[in-house]
C-alpha positions as CSV (number, residue, x, y, z in Angstrom):
1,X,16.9,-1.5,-1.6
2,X,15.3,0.1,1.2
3,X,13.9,3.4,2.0
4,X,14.0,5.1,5.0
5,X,11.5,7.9,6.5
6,X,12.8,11.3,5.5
7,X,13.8,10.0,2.2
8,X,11.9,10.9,-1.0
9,X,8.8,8.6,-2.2
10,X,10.8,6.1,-4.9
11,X,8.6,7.0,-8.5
12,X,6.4,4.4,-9.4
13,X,3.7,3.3,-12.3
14,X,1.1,0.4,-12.0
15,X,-1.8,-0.8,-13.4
16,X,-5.2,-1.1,-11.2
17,X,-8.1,-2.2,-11.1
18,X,-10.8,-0.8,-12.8
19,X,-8.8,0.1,-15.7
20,X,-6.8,2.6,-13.5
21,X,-3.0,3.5,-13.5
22,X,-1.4,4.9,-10.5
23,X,1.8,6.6,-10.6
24,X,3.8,8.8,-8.2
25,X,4.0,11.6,-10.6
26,X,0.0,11.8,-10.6
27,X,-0.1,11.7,-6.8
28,X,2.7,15.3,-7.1
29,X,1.5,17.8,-4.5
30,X,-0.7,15.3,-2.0
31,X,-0.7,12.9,0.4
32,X,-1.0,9.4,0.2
33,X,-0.8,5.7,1.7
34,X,1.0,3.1,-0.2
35,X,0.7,-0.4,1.2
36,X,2.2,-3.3,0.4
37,X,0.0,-7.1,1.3
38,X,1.1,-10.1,0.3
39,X,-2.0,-11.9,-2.0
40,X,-5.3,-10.5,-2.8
41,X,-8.2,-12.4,-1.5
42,X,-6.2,-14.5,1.7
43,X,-7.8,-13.5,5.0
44,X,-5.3,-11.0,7.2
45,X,-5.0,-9.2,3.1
46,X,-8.8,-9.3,3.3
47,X,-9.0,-7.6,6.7
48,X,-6.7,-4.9,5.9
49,X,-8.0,-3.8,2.8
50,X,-11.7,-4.1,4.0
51,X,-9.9,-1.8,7.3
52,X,-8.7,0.4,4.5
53,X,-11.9,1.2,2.7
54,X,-13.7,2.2,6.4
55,X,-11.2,4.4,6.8
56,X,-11.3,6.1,3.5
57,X,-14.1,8.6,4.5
58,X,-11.6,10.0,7.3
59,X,-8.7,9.8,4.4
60,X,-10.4,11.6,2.0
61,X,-11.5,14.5,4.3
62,X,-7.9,14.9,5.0
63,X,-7.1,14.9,1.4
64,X,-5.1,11.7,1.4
65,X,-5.5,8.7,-1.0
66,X,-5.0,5.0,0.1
67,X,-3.5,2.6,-2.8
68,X,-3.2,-1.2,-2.1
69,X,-0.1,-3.4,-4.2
70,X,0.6,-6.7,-4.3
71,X,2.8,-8.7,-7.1
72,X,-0.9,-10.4,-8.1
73,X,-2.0,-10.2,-11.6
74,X,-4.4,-8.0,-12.7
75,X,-7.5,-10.7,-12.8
76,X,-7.2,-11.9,-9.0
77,X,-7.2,-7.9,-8.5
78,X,-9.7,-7.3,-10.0
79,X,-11.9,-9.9,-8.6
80,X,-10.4,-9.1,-4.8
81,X,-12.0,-5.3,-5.3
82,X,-15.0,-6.4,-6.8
83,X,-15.9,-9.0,-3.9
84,X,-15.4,-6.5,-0.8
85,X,-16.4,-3.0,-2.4
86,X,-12.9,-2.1,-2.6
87,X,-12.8,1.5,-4.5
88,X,-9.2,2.6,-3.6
89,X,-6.7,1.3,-6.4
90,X,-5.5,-1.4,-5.9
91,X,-2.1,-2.1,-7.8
92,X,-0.3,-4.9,-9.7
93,X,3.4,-4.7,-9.3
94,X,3.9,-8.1,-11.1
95,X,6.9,-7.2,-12.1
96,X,8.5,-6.1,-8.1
97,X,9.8,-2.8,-9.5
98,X,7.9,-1.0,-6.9
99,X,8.4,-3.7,-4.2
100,X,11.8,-3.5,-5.2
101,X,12.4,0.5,-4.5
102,X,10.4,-0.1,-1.6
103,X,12.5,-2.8,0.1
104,X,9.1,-4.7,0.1
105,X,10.1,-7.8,-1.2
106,X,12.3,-9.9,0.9
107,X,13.2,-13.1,2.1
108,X,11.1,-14.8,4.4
109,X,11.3,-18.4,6.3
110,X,8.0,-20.9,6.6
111,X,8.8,-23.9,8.7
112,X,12.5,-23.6,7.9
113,X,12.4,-23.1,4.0
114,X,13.4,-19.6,3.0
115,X,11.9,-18.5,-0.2
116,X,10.8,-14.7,-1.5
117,X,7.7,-12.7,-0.3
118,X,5.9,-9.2,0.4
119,X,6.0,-7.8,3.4
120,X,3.0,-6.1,4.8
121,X,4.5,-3.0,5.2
122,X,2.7,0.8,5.0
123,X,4.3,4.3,3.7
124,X,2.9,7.5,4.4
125,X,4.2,9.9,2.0
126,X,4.0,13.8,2.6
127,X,2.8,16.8,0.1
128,X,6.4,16.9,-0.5
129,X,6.8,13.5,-1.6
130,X,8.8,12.7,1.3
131,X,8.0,9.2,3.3
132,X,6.8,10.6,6.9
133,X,5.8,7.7,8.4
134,X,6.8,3.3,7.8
135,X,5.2,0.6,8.9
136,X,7.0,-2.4,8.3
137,X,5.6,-6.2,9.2
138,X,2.4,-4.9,10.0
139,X,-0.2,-6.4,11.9
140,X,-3.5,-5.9,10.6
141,X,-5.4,-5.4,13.3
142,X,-6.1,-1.4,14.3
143,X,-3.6,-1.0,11.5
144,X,-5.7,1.3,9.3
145,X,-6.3,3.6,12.1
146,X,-2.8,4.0,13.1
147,X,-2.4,4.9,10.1
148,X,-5.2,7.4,9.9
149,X,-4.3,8.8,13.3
150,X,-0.6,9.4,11.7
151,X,-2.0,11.2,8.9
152,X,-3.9,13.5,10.8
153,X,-0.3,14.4,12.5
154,X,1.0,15.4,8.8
155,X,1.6,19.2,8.3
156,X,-1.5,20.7,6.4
C-alpha cells in the first residue's frame, strides 16, 4: 500500500521510547512529521535524527511534532535516544503495520540480492490529518530543514 499527498494520514499506534505511545488519534487537530529510517544507531539514521532534534526548537514554535519509526525493537530504541539526546519519540513498528499503510517497507536490491527494507522516507501531515508533503528515499543531508522550511508553508 502506498499513500499519496492529499490523502488522509493512515491511523497508527506504537510504542516509544521512554515509555511513550504515539498514535494518530492523539496527534488529532496538529501537525506533525512522521519519518521512517531504516535501523537505529547506523550512521546516515544517526545524522538524521540528530538533524531532527536541532530542528525541533523551530518545530515546536510552529506547533508541529517530529516522531522517528523504524521496525527496531524497543531496547536498540531506547539505547539510540539515550546516546544522542534524542527527546522526540521515537517509535517501534516491529510489527510493519505502520510501514505497511505507509508504503514504507519495500523491496530493495544490495549487490544484486533483493530482500525487504525501510525506506527513508518523510510525511508531513496537516491539522486536518491530510499528508501535505512526501519525501520518499531521502537523503539525509539538509533533509530536516527541507522539511522545516515545508512546514512553515503549511496553512496556520
Amino acid at each position: 500500500m502506498s499513500v499519496n499527498e492529499g490523502d488522509a494520514a493512515p491511523d497508527f499506534e506504537m510504542p516509544a521510547n521512554s515509555g511513550r505511545t504515539v498514535s494518530r488519534a492523539a496527534l488529532h487537530g496538529r501537525p506533525f512529521v512522521l519519518y521512517f529510517y531504516p535501523k537505529a544507531d547506523t550512521p546516515g539514521c544517526t545524522t538524521q535524527a540528530c538533524a531532527f532534534q536541532e530542528a525541533l526548537p523551530q518545530l515546536g514554535r510552529l506547533g508541529v511534532e517530529v516522531i522517528g519509526v523504524s521496525r527496531d525493537k524497543m531496547k536498540p530504541i531506547e539505547k539510540f535516544a539515550e546516546k544522542y539526546g534524542l527527546t522526540f519519540p521515537l517509535a517501534s513498528d516491529e510489527g510493519g503495520e505502520a510501514s505497511g499503510a505507509y508504503g514504507t517497507w519495500v523491496e530493495k536490491s544490495m549487490y544484486g540480492k533483493k530482500y525487504m527494507g525501510m525506506e527513508r522516507s518523510t510525511f508531513l501531515v496537516d491539522r486536518d490529518g491530510r499528508i501535505a508533503r512526501i519525501w520518499r528515499k531521502v537523503s539525509v543531508t539538509g533533509h530536516a530543514k527541507a522539511v522545516a522550511d515545508a512546514v512553515a508553508e503549511l496553512p496556520a
